[in-house]
N, C-alpha and C positions, 0 to 999 in steps of 0.2 A: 504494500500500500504506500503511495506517496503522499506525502502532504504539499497544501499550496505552497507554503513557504522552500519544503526543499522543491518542487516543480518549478518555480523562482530562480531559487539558487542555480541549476542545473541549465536553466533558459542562458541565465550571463556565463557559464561556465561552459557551454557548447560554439555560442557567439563569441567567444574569444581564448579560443586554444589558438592563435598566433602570436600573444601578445605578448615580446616576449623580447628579452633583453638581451644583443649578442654583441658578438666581438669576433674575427676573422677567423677563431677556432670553431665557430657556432654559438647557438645560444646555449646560453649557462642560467637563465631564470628566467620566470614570469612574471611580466610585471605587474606588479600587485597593485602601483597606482590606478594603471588603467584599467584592469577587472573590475577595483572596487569604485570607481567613477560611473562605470558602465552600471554595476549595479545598485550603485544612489539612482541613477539615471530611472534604472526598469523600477525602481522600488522593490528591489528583492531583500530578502532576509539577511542583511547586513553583518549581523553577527553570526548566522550558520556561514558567509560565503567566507567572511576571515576565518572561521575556522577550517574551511575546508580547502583553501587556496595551496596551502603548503603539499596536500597529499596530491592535489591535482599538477601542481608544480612537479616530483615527483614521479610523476606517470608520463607526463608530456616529454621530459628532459628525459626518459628513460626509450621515451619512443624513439626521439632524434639519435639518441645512442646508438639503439638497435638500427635504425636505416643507414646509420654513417657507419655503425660497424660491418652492415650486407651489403654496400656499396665498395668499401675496400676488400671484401671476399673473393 
């Protein structure tokens, strides 16, 4: 079962897996001003999105990982 509030959360967290802070080795984090602007913006659950930002941070950087490490395979 989902609630409105994570249904919220999940809306700014799909809208902004690029947002993302890099440097000529790739990115290294997400940027967390602009998730959480976006989601003052939608009016989502402010305090579930900070707390869920870091695990989704995490998952994302784990993904570029994975592509930049099957690219040089």
């Amino acid at each position: 079962m989902q609630t409105e509030a994570g249904a919220s959360v999940w809306d700014v967290i799909s809208g902004c897996g690029r947002q993302l802070r890099a440097h000529m080795g790739g990115p290294f984090a997400l940027d967390f001003s602009a998730v959480l602007t976006m989601g003052q913006a939608q009016q989502a659950d402010m305090k579930m999105l900070a707390e869920t930002l870091p695990y989704v941070e995490a998952v994302v950087l784990a993904q570029f990982d994975k592509e930049d490490g099957d690219a040089e395979a």
